[in-house]
C-alpha positions in Angstrom: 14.4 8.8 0.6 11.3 9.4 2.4 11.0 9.7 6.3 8.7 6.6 8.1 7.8 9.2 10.4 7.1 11.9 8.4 4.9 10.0 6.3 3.0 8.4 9.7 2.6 12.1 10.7 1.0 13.0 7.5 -1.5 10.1 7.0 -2.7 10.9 10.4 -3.3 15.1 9.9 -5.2 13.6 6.6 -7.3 11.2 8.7 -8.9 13.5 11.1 -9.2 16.1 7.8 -11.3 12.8 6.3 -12.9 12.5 9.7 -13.9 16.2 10.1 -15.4 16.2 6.4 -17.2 12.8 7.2 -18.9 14.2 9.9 -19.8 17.4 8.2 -21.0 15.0 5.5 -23.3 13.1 8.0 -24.4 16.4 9.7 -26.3 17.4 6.0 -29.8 16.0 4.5 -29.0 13.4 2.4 -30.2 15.6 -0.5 -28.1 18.7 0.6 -26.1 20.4 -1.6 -22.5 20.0 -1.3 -23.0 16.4 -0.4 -21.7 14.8 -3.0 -18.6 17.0 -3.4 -17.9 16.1 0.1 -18.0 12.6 -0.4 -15.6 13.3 -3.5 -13.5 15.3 -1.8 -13.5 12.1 1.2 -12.6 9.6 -1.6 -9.7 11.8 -2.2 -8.1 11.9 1.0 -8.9 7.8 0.9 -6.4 7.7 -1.9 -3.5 10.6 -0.9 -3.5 8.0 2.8 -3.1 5.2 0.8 -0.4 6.6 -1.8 1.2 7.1 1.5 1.2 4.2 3.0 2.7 3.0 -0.2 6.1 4.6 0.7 6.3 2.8 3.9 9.1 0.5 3.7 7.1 -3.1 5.0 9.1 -6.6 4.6 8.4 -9.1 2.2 6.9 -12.6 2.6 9.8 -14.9 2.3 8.3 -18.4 0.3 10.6 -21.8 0.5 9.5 -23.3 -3.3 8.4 -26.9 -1.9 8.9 -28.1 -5.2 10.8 -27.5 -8.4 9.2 -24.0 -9.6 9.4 -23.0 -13.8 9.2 -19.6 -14.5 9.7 -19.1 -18.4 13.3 -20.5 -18.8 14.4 -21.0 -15.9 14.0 -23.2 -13.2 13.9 -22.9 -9.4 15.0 -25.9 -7.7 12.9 -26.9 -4.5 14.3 -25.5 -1.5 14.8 -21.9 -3.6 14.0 -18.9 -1.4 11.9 -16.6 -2.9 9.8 -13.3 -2.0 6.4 -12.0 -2.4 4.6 -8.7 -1.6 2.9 -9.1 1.6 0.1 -6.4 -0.7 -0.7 -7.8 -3.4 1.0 -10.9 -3.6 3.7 -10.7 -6.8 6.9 -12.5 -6.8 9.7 -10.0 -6.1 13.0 -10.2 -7.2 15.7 -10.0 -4.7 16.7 -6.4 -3.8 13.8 -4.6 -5.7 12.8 -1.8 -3.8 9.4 -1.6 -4.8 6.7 -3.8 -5.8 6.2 -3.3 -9.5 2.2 -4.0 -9.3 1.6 -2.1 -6.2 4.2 0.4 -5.4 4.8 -1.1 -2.2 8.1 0.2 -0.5 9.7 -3.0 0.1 12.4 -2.9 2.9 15.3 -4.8 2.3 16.9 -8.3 4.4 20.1 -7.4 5.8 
């Protein structure tokens, strides 16, 4: 659905966009108008990078359960693989192809 390199391309023309306003930001008094829209407008590109990055397709941790793991109902025997977002950490079910805390991209074993 969305192209790796594409999407490395794009975080990278918004990077030196957040670089060029940073520096135009740091150029100004520090009571200078437009200063703080700069800094908005900076916080901004911080989150369209790391929306992103959130489309980039990264593998997840594979855990061994060293012992016998229960989740509601059920019951994971020790030895069970499992996965975990290697973000923010949540269990993911096998074949999910996002993380449903993050948004990670989650690329898939073969």
């Amino acid at each position: 659905m969305f192209d790796t390199d594409k999407i490395k391309q794009a975080i990278k023309v918004i990077t030196q966009q957040k670089e060029h306003l940073k520096s135009i930001k740091n150029s100004l008094p520090l009571r200078a108008e437009g200063r703080t829209s700069l800094a908005q407008d900076i916080k901004s590109l911080d989150l369209a990078i790391e929306t992103l990055e959130t489309k980039i397709k990264i593998k997840p941790i594979k855990i061994i359960s060293k012992n016998d793991v229960n989740i509601g109902n059920i019951t994971f025997k020790k030895g069970t693989t499992g996965y975990k977002c290697p973000i923010c950490g949540r269990l993911i079910i096998y074949g999910e192809k996002y993380c449903r805390d993050c948004g990670q991209a989650i690329l898939q074993e073969d």
